[in-house]
N, C-alpha and C positions, 0 to 999 in steps of 0.2 A: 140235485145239482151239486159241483162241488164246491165246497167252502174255498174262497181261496183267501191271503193273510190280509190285511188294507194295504189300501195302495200304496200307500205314502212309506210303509214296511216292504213291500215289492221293490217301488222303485228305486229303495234304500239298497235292497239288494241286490237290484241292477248294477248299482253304479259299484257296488262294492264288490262287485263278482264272486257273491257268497255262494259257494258249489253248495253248502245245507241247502238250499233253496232249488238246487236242480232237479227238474221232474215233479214241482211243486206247481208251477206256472209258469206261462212262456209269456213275452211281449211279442206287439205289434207294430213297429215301425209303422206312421203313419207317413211319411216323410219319403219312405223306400218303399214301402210296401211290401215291408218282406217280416216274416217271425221267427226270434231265436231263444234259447236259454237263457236264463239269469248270467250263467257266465261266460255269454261270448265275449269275444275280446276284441269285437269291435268298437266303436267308438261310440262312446254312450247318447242316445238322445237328450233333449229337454224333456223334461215332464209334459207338455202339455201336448207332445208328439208322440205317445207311446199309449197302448190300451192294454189289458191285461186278459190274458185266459188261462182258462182251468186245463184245457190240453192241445194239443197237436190239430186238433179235428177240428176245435172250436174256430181258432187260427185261420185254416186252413176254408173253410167257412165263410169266414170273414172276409176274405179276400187276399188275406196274404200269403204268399211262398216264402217256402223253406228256406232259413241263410243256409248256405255254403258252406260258410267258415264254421260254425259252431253244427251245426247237420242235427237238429232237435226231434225231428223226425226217426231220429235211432233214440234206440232206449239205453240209459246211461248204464255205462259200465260195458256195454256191450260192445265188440271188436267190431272196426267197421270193417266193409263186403272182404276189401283188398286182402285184409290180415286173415281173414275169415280162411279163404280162399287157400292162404300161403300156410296157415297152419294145416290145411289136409293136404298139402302137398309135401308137406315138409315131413307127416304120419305116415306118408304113403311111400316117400321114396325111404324112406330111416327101415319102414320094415321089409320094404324088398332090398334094401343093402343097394340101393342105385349110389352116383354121386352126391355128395354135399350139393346143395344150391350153391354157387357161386355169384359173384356180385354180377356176372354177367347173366349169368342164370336168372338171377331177378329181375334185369334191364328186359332179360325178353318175357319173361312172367307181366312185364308192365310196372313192374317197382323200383324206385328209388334205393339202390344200397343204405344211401344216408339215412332216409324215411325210413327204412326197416330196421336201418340199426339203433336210430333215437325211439321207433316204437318199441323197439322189444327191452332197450335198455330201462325205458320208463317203467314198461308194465309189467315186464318178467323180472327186473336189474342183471339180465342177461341180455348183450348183444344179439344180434341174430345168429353169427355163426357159434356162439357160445351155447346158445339154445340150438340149434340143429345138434352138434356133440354129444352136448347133456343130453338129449332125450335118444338119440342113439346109446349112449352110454348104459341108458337107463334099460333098455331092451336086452342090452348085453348084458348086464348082472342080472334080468333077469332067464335068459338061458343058462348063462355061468352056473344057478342055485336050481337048474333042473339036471344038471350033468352035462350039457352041449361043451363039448368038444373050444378047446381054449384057441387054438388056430383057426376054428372055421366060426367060432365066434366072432374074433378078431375080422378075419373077412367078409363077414355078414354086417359087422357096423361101417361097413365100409373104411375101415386099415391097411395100409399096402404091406405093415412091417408087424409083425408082432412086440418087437420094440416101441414103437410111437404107440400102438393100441396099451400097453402099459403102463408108459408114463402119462396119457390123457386119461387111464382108467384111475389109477394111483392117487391122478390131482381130485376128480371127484370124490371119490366113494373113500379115501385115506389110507388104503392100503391096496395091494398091488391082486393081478384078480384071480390069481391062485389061491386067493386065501380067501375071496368074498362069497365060497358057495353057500355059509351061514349066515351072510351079514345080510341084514335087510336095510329097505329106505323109505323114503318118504317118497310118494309119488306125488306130482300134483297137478293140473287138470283146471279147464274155465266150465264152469255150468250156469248154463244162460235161464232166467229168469224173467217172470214178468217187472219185478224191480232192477234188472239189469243183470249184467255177469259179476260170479262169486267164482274166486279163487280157492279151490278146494283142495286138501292136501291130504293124505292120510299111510299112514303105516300101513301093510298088510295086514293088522287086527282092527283098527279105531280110526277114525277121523279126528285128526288133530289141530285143522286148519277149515275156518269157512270164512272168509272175510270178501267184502266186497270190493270189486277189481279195480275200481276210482276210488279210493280211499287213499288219499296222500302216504297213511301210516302202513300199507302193507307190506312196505321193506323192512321197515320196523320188527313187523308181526315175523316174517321170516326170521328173520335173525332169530327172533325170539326162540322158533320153533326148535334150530340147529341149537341152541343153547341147552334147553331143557331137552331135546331128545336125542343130541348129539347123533344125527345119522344124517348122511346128506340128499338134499332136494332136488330130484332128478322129474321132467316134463314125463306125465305120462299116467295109467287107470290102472285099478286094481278090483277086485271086487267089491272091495267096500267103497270106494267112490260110484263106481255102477248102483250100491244099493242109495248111495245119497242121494243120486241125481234123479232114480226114480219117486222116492218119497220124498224129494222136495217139490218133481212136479204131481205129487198128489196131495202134497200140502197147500200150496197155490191154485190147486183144482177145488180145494175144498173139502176133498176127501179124507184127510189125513189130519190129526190134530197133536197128535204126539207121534214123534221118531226114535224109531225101536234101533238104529244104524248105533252102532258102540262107538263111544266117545273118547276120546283122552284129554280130559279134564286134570291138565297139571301147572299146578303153578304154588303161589306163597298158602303158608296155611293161611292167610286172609282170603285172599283170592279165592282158594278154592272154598271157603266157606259160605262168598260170596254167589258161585256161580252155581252149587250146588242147591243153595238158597234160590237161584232164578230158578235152576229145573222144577221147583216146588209151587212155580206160584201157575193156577189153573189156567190151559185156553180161554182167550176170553175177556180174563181178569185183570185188572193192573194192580200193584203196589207204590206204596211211596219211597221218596228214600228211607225214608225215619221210618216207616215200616220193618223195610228191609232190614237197616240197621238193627233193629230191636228182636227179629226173628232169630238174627244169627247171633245174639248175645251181646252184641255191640252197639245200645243203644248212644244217640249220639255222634255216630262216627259217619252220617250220612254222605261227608265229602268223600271219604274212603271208599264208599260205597259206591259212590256216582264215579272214582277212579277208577275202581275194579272191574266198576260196569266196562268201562272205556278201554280196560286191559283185553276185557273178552275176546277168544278168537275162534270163537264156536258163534257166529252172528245167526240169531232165529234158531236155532240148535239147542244153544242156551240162551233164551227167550228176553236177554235185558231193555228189547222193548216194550216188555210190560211196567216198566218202572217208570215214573211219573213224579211231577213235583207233586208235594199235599194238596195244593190247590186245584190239582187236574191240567195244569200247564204242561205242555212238553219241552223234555231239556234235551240238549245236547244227544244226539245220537251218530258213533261212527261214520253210517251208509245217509247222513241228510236228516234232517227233521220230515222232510217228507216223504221216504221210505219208513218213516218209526210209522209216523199217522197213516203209511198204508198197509202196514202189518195189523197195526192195532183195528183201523176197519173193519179188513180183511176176516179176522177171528170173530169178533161182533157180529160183524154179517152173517157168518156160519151157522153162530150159536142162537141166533135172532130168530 
């Protein structure tokens, strides 16, 4: 059965609508009859209105339906149906060179312009028709770096002018795209999960980017990634995201313990001390800070350490949820406290 936190720390979380706590436990409206996340944003119960469970099923069990507004019944991080839907529509018409979706193009799709534009500005920090562009864009430089023909490139991303397909290639990629048949990018891509969807990015050699898709800080992480690899972030797969997405679902399966997918691992010489230090400690195993600390020649510097951890942008990749306070308590993790304690299971159970 699963452990879940006491209640009095649940219901704490309820009211404080602590996302660490999502996917940890759901409540039960006794009052509605209905069960949602820790962090719906609906209007909190009394304590003595509210029951506690370990998942969806239990809930459901019990008597209660799914809320609406929070929809706990989807696994977090994951797109719900509508955007699901809109992203292969948006793959499909980008690589037959059809029209842009248009706002009215949405209204008959069944979506909201507004709704699609605050979705994708949240989760992409691209509007919607900024992401249809970019990810056409992105299909474009890569024919441009096969030799495709620059006019019928241009007409394939759907360009009426060769002038306009230059100055929107230009704003992306920072040079104009007679000259990008050398320049690479970053591709990046959602991989869906038993812990929810991961945001994955990577160069045509290495995976640069695996953070998880509700993570307040992953506009942060972007940025980050244009700073240190100065190339720009365009929607879209490469091979090496193909080999991630297989071997993360054979690590979730079970099968998999260490990923052989090449990494770019760049950042402060701390950091990287730090993260190279995570790849070293075993499936399975955990470390402390002060461990960690003391491994990479830095005894004492545990706060550093527990920063660094929180720098990472290789989530499960580079493994810093095996790190643990000395006492065996779980701190702070990016993806939730309760995605650390289901990776760390997860591994256990394997190894068990």
């Amino acid at each position: 059965m699963k452990t879940l936190p006491a209640p009095a720390r649940m219901y704490r979380a309820l009211v404080e609508r602590d996302a660490s706590y999502d996917g940890l436990f759901f409540v039960g409206v006794k009052t509605t009859g209905i069960f949602c996340r820790p962090t719906c944003p609906a209007r909190k119960p009394n304590r003595e209105n509210v029951e506690f469970f370990g998942d969806a099923d239990a809930a459901s069990t019990a008597g209660f339906r799914a809320c609406k507004r929070c929809r706990p019944l989807e696994s977090p991080g994951e797109h719900p149906a509508w955007v699901a839907r809109l992203l292969a529509r948006v793959e499909a018409e980008a690589r037959s060179g059809s029209e842009r979706i248009s706002d009215e193009g949405l209204r008959e799709f069944g979506v909201g312009p507004v709704a699609a534009r605050r979705y994708f500005r949240d989760r992409f920090g691209l509007t919607f028709q900024a992401y249809q562009r970019s990810r056409r864009l992105g299909l474009a430089q890569e024919s441009i770096a096969l030799g495709g023909d620059l006019t019928a490139v241009a007409f394939d991303a759907g360009f009426e002018s060769q002038s306009g397909f230059r100055d929107a290639f230009a704003k992306v990629f920072g040079i104009p795209p007679g000259s990008s048949r050398a320049k690479s990018h970053i591709s990046a891509t959602l991989i869906h999960t038993p812990i929810g969807g991961f945001v994955a990015a990577a160069l045509p050699d290495k995976v640069c980017l695996l953070e998880f898709a509700d993570r307040p800080a992953l506009l942060s992480q972007t940025a980050s990634l244009r700073r240190w690899f100065d190339e720009p972030i365009v929607p879209g797969r490469n091979d090496v995201l193909e080999q991630l997405r297989e071997e993360l679902a054979e690590y979730f399966a079970g099968k998999r313990r260490a990923f052989d997918v090449p990494l770019a691992i760049v950042g402060t010489p701390f950091q990287e001390s730090v993260w190279r230090g995570l790849l070293a400690i075993p499936y399975g195993e955990t470390r402390s800070y002060e461990e960690m600390a003391r491994a990479i020649g830095r005894a004492g510097a545990q706060r550093a350490v527990g920063k660094a951890n929180g720098d990472n942008r290789l989530a499960v990749l580079v493994p810093c949820h095996r790190v643990i306070e000395k006492s065996g308590k779980l701190r702070g993790y990016s993806g939730g406290l309760w995605r650390k304690k289901y990776l760390l299971e997860h591994e256990l159970a394997e190894i068990g």
